[in-house]
N, C-alpha and C positions, 0 to 999 in steps of 0.2 A: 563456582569459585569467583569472587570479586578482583579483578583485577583496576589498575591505574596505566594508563596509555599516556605516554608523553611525545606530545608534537613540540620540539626546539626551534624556535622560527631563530636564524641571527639576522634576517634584515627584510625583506620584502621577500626573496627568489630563495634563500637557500635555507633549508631546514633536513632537522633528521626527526623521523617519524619510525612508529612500529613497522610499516611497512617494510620500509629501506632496511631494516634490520634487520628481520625476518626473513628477507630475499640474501643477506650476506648471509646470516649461518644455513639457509640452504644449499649457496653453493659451497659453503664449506662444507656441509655434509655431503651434498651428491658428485661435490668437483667438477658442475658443468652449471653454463647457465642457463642451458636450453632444459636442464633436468629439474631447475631451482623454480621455472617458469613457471614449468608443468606443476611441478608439487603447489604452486599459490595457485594454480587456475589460471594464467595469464600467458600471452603473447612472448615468444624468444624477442621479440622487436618492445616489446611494453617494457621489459625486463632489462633490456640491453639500454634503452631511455631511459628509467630509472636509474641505475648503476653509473652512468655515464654523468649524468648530472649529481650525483651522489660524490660519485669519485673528485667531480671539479671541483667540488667545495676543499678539497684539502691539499695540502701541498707533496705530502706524500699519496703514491696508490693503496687503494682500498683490495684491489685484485688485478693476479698477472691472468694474463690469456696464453696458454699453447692453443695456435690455430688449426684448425683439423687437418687430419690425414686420415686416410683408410678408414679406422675408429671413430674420427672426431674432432674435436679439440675438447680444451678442459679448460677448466678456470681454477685457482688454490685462491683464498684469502690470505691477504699480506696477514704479517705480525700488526703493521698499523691498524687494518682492517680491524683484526680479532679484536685488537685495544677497543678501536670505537664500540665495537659488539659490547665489554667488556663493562664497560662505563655506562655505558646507554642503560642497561640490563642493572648494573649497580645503582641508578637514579631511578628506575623504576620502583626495584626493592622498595629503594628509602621513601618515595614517596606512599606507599602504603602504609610503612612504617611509623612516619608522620601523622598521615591522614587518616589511621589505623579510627581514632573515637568517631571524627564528621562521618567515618565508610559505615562504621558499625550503626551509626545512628539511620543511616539514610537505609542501609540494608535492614532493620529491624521494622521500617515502615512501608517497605514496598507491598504495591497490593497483591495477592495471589495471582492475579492474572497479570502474565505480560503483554506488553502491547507489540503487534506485530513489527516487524523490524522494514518491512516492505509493504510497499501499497498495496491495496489491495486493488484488483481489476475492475474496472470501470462496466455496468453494463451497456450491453448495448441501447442505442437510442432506440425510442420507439420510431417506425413511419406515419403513423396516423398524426 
């Protein structure tokens, strides 16, 4: 399935990305950010740097924290939060929408093979 990723730059430092988003509706689904981490592959500390600089870009919070006990702690996403989720996910749509003829054109031309997405391993050198 074709999808469209949009990265928001508003100035040099502060942008919203799939990423950033991705990690809010996980910890709205798991309600922890050490679980939202896990679920992308990444670091509780990669996750908690993200979110943090995430959240300063606005003026209201993106997420409260209860700090652990026995259990844990938890994280909920604000209502602000969900809004940004909300919008973000709506500019997405539209941009498909939009770009629905150029996608279909460029999807109709792509070659059978796809090109790997990672390097591939270097061999060893020879000694001689």
């Amino acid at each position: 399935m074709t999808r469209i990723r949009l990265r928001i730059d508003f100035d040099g430092e502060n942008y919203i990305g799939h990423g950033r988003i991705e990690l809010l509706e996980l910890i709205c689904r798991h309600g922890s950010i050490a679980k939202a981490a896990q679920a992308m592959g990444m670091s509780y500390k990669r996750a908690w740097y993200l979110i943090d600089g995430f959240s300063a870009m606005f003026r209201e919070p993106l997420i409260e924290r209860q700090h652990g006990g026995k259990g844990g702690g938890s994280a909920t996403v604000t209502p602000f939060g969900l809004r940004v989720v909300e919008e973000y996910r709506a500019m997405e749509d539209k941009a498909l929408t939009v770009f629905a003829k150029p996608v279909g054109f460029l999807e109709a031309h792509l070659a059978k093979t796809s090109i790997p997405r990672t390097k591939p391993k270097s061999k060893p050198r020879s000694s001689v």
